[in-house]
N, C-alpha and C positions, 0 to 999 in steps of 0.2 A: 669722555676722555678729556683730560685737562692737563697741564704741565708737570702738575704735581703727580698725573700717572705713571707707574713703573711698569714694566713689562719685566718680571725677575725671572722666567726662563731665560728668554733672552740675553741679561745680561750674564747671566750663570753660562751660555753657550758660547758667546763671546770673550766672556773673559780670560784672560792669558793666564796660566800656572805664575803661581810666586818661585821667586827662585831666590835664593838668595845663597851670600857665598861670604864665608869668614872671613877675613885680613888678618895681618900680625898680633890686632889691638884685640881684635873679638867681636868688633863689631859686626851686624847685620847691614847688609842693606839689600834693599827688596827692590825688582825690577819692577816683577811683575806690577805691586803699585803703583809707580810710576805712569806705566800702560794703560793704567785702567784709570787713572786721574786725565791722562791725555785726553782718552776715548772721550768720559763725562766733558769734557772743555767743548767740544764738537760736538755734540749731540744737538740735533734740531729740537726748534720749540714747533711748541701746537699751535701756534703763529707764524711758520714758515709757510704752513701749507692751506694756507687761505687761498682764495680768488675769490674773481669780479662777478656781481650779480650778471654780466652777462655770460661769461664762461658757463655758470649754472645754468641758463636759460637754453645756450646754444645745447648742452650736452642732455639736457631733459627734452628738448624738440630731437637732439638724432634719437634717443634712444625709442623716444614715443614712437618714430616714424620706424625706426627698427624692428620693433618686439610686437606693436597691436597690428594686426593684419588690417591691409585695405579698407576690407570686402565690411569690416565695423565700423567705418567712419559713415558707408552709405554711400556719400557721393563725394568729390575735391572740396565740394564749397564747404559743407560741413568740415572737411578738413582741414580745410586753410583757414576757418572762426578757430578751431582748438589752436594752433600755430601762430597765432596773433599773439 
């Protein structure tokens, strides 16, 4: 994934109908664009959603302690060397 990725369901899901509506002269003008240039101005980067190598460390220690059972570490001490 990079910034230059699109997601085009998505924007196809979100995007607002065009509407547009004549005047005297005949011109067009389009809301819907407008809306959807808005939307693009706001869209996060793939550099919003970074963090700290400890974030990753804390969240890879709950999960290990979450998901492998016990009873395969063997003993604490063994468990507490993987958790360092």
């Amino acid at each position: 994934i990079s910034e230059q990725s699109i997601d085009i369901g998505a924007q196809l899901a979100t995007q607002a109908p065009i509407q547009s509506n004549m005047d005297s002269v005949g011109s067009i003008s389009a809301h819907g664009l407008s809306l959807a240039n808005a939307h693009a101005k706001f869209k996060p980067k793939f550099a919003d959603f970074t963090c700290s190598h400890t974030e990753v460390l804390l969240f890879a220690r709950l999960i290990t302690k979450e998901v492998i059972p016990h009873a395969f570490w063997g003993s604490d001490h063994n468990f507490n060397i993987i958790m360092k």
